[in-house]
C-alpha positions as CSV (number, residue, x, y, z in Angstrom):
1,X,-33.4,-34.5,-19.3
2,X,-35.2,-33.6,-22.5
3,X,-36.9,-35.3,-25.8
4,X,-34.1,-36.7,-28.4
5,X,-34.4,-35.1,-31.9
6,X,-37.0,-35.5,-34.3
7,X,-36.1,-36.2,-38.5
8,X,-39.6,-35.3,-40.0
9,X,-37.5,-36.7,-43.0
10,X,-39.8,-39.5,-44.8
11,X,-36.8,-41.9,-43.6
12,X,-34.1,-40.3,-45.8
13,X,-31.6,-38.8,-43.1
14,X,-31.7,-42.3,-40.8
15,X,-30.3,-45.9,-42.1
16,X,-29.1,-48.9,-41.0
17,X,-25.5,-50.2,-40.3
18,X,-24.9,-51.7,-43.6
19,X,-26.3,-48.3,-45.5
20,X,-23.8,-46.4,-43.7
21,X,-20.8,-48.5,-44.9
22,X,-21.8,-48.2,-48.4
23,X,-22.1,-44.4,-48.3
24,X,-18.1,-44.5,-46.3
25,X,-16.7,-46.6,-49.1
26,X,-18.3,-44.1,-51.4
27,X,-17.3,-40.8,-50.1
28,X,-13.8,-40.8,-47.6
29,X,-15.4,-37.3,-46.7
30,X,-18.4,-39.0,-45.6
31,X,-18.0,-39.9,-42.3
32,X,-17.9,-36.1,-40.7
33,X,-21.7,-36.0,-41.8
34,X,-22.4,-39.7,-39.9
35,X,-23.1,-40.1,-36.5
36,X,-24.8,-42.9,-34.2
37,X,-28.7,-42.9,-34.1
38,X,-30.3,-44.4,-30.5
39,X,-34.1,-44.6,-31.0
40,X,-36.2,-46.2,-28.0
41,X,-36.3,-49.5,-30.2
42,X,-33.0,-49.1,-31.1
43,X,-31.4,-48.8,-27.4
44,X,-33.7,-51.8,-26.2
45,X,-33.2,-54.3,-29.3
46,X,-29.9,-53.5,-30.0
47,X,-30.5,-52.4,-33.5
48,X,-27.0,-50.4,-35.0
49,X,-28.5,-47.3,-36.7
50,X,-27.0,-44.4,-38.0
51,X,-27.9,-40.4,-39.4
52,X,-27.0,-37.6,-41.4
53,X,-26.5,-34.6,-39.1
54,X,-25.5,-31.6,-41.3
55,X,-25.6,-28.0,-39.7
56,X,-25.6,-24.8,-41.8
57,X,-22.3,-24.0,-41.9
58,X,-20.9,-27.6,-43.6
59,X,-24.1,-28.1,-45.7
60,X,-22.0,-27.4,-48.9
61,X,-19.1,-29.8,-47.7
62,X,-22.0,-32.2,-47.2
63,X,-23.9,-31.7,-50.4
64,X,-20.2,-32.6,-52.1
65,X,-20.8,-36.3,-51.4
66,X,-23.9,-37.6,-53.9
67,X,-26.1,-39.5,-51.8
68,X,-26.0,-37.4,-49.2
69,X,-27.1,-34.4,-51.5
70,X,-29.6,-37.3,-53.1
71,X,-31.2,-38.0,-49.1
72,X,-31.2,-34.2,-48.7
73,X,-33.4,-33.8,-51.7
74,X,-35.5,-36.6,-50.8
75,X,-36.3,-34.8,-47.9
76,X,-37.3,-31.7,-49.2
77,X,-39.6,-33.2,-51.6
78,X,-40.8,-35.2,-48.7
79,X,-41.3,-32.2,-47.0
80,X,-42.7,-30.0,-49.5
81,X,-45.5,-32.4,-49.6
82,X,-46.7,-32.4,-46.4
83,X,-50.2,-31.5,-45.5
84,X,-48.6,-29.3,-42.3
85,X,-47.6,-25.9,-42.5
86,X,-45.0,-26.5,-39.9
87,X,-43.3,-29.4,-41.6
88,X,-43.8,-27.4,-45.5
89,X,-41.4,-24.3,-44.2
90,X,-38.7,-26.8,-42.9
91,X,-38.1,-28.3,-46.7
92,X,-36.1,-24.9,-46.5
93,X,-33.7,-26.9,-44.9
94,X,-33.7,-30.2,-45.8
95,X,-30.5,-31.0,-44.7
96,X,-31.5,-30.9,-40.7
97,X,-33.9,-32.5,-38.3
98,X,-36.6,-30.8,-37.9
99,X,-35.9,-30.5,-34.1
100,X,-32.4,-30.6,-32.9
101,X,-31.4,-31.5,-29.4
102,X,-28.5,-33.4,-30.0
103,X,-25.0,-32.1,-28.4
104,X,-21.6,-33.4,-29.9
105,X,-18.7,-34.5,-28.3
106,X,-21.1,-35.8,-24.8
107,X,-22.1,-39.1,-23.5
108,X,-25.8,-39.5,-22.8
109,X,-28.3,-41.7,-20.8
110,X,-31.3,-42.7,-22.8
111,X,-34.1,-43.3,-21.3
112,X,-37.3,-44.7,-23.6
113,X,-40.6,-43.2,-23.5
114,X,-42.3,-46.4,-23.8
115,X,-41.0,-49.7,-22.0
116,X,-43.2,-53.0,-21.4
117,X,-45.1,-53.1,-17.9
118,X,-43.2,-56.7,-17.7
119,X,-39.6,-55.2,-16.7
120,X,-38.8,-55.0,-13.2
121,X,-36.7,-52.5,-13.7
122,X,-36.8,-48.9,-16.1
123,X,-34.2,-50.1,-19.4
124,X,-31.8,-47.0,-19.3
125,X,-28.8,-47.1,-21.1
126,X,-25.6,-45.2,-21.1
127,X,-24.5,-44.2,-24.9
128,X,-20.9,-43.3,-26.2
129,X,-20.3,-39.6,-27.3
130,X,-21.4,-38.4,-30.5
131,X,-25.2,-40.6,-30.5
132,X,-28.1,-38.8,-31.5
133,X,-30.9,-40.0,-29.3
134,X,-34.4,-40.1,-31.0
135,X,-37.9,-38.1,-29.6
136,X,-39.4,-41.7,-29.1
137,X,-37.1,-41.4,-26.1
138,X,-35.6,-39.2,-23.7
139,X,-31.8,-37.9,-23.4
140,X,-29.6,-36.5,-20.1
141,X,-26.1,-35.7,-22.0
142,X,-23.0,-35.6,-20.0
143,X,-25.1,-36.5,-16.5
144,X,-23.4,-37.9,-13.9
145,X,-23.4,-41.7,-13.6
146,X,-25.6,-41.7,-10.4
147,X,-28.2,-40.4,-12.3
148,X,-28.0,-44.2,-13.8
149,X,-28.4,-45.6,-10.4
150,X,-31.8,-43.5,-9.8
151,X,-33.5,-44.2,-12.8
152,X,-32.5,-47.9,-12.8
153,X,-34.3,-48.3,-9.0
154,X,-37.3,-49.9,-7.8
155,X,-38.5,-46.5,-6.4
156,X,-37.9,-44.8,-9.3
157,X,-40.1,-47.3,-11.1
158,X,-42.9,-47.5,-8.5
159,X,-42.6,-43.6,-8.7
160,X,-43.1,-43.6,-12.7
161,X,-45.8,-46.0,-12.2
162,X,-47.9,-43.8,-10.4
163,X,-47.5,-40.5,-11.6
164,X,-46.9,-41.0,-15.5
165,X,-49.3,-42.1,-17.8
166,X,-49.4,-45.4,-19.7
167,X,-49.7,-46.6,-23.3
168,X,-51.8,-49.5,-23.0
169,X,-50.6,-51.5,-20.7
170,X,-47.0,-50.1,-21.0
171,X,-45.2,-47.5,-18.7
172,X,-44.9,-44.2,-20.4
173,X,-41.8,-42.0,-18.8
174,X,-42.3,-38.0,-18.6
175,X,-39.4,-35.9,-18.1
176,X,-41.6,-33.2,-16.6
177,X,-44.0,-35.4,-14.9
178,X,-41.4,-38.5,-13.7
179,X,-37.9,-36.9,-14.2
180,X,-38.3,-33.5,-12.2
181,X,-41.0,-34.8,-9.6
182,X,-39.1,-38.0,-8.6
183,X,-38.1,-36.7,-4.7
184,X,-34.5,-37.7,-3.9
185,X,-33.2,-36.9,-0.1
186,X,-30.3,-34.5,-0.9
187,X,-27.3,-36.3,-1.4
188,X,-23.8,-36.3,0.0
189,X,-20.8,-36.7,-1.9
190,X,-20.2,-40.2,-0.6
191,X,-23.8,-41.1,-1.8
192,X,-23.0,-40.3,-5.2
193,X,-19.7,-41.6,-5.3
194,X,-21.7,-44.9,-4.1
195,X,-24.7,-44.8,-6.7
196,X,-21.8,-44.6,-9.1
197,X,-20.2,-47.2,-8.1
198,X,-23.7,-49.0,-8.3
199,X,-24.3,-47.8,-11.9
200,X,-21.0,-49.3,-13.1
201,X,-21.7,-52.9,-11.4
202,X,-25.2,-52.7,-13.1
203,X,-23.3,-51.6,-16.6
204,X,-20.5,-54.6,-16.1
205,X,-23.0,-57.1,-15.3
206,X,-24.7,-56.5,-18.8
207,X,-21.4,-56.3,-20.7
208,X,-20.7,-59.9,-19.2
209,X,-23.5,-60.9,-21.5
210,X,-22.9,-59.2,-24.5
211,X,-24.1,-59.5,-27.0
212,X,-27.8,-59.9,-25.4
213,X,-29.8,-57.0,-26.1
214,X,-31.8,-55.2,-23.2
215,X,-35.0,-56.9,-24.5
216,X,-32.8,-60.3,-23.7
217,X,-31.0,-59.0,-19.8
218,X,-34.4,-57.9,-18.6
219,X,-36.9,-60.3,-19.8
220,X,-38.2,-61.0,-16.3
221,X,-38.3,-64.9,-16.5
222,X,-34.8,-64.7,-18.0
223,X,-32.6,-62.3,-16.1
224,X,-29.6,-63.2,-15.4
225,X,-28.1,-63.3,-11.7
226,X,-24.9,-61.3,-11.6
227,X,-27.2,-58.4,-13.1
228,X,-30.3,-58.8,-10.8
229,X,-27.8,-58.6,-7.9
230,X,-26.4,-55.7,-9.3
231,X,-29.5,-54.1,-9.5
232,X,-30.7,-55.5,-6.0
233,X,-27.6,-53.9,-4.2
234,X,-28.5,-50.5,-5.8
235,X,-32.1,-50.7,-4.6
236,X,-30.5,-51.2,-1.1
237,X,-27.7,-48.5,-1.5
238,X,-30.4,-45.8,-2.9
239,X,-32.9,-46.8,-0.2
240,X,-30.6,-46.6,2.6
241,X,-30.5,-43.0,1.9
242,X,-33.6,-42.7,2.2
243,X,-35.1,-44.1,5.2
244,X,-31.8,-45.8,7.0
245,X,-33.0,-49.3,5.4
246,X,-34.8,-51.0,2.4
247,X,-38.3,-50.7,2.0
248,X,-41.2,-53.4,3.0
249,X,-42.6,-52.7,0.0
250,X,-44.1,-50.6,-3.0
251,X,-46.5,-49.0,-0.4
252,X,-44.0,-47.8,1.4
253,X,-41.8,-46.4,-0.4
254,X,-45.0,-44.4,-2.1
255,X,-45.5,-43.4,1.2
256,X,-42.1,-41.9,1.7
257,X,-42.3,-40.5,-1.9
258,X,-45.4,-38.3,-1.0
259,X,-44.1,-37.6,2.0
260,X,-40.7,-35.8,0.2
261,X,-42.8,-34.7,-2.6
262,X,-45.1,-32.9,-0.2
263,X,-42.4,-31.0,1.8
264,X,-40.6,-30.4,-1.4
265,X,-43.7,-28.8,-3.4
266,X,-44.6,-26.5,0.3
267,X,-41.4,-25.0,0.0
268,X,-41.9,-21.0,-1.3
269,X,-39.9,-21.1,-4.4
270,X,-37.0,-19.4,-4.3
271,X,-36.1,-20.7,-0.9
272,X,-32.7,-22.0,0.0
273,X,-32.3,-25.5,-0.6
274,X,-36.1,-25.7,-2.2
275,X,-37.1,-27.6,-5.5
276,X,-40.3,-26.9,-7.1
277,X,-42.3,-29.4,-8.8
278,X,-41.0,-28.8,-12.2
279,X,-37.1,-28.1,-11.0
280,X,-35.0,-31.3,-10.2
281,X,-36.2,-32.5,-6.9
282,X,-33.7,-32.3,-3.9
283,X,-30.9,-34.1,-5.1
284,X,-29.3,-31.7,-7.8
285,X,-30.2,-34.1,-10.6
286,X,-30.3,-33.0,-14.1
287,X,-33.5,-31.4,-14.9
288,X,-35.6,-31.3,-17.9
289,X,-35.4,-28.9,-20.4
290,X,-37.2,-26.0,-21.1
291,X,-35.2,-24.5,-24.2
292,X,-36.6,-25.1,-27.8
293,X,-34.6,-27.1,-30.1
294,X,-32.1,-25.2,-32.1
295,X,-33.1,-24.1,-35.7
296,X,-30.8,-24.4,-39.1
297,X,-30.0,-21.3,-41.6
298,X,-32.6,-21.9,-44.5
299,X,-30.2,-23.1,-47.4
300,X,-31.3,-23.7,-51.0
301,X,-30.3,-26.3,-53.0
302,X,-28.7,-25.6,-56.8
């Protein structure tokens, strides 16, 4: 799990849906340079977005088609006139996000970084191939679908809660803090292929409703049934696992949280079958990243 990509483009290389027709019809070779854009609003309001994502090695292809080479130079300008170094020496490549962490070709869960203290449940969502995700949220590509079923729980939540910090009122998610911390019993084959299972009942409960928006399914007062079941039978599934039965309450399953957490973090690293605090915590889940985003060939513009 790691931060989506950041633009640090003054709103040039991001558009909406409509935007992204007009610039099709335009240019047939257009629509190699246009992919899906998933910020934290976005995923939870439903909003269609897309971007520009140009590498080095296609920016001249990409420059061939006149308001993409228009956005590109809007961005440079952009900028060039910024009051950080930092965000000065990328107008040497307008063409890119300033950080890329985007991988082609692979689904990804996105998970926001902000979500309203109201939800009963953590709004992840599970986007189709080829979706840039945002750095206003958080990104596991090509995760297994049980991963889903942990971050959608109860525990998970009451786990979040506690050891992440807040916005205001609001729940703020941490990869490091959240993510890599959260202590999972280690999980057998037929648990996963259950919390799968899970994960799709929780997905087709939603599509039943389309086209309500997460904002919409997990307003509290107006959830519908079929998808607080689904979620309800996940809770029992996951906490089964953990202690042979579902939890009283949010005490206890802190309780049992520590408990792993503490066993988990006394382990000498490097032992077999350990997790440290900051590696994925028992269960072989997919860990946050520690590798800086990618950087572009500088490329100047004729």
């Amino acid at each position: 799990m790691e931060y989506g990509s950041k633009a640090a483009d003054g709103t040039n290389l991001i558009f909406n849906n409509e935007t992204a027709n007009r610039i099709d019809l335009s240019h047939s070779g257009s629509r190699y340079f246009m992919f899906r854009y998933c910020s934290a609003d976005d995923a939870i309001s439903g909003k269609l977005r897309y971007c520009l994502w140009i590498e080095s090695h296609n920016v001249e292809q990409a420059l061939d088609v006149p308001e993409i080479r228009d956005r590109v130079e809007a961005v440079r300008a952009f900028r060039s006139k910024s009051k950080k170094l930092a965000t000065k020496k990328l107008a040497a490549t307008p063409f890119a996000f300033s950080e890329r962490r985007f991988i082609k070709g692979k689904n990804v869960l996105v998970v926001p970084s902000v979500s309203s203290e109201r939800r009963e449940f953590l709004p992840i969502m599970l986007m189709p191939k080829n979706t840039v995700v945002s750095n206003a949220a958080f990104a596991i590509y090509d995760a297994p679908l049980w991963n889903m079923a942990l971050i959608a729980s109860r525990i998970h939540l009451v786990w979040i809660a506690t050891v992440c910090g807040k916005l205001e009122t609001r729940y703020r998610y941490s990869n490091t803090l959240g993510w890599n911390t959260f202590p999972v019993p280690t999980l057998t084959t037929k648990n996963k292929a259950d919390l799968t299972r899970c994960a799709e009942d929780i997905l087709l409960a939603r599509e039943v409703h389309f086209p309500a928006t997460i904002a919409d399914l997990y307003d509290p007062e107006a959830m519908p049934d079929n998808l607080r079941h689904a979620h309800a039978r996940n809770d029992e599934v996951l906490e089964r696992i953990y202690i042979g039965r579902p939890f009283k309450n949010d005490t206890e399953r802190l309780e049992k949280l520590f408990e792993l957490y503490t066993a988990m973090t006394a382990q000498p690293a490097g032992s077999t079958g350990s997790a440290g605090p900051t590696a994925p915590a028992l269960a072989g889940k997919a860990a946050a990243s520690a590798s800086p985003p990618t950087s572009p060939t500088p490329f100047s513009l004729s």
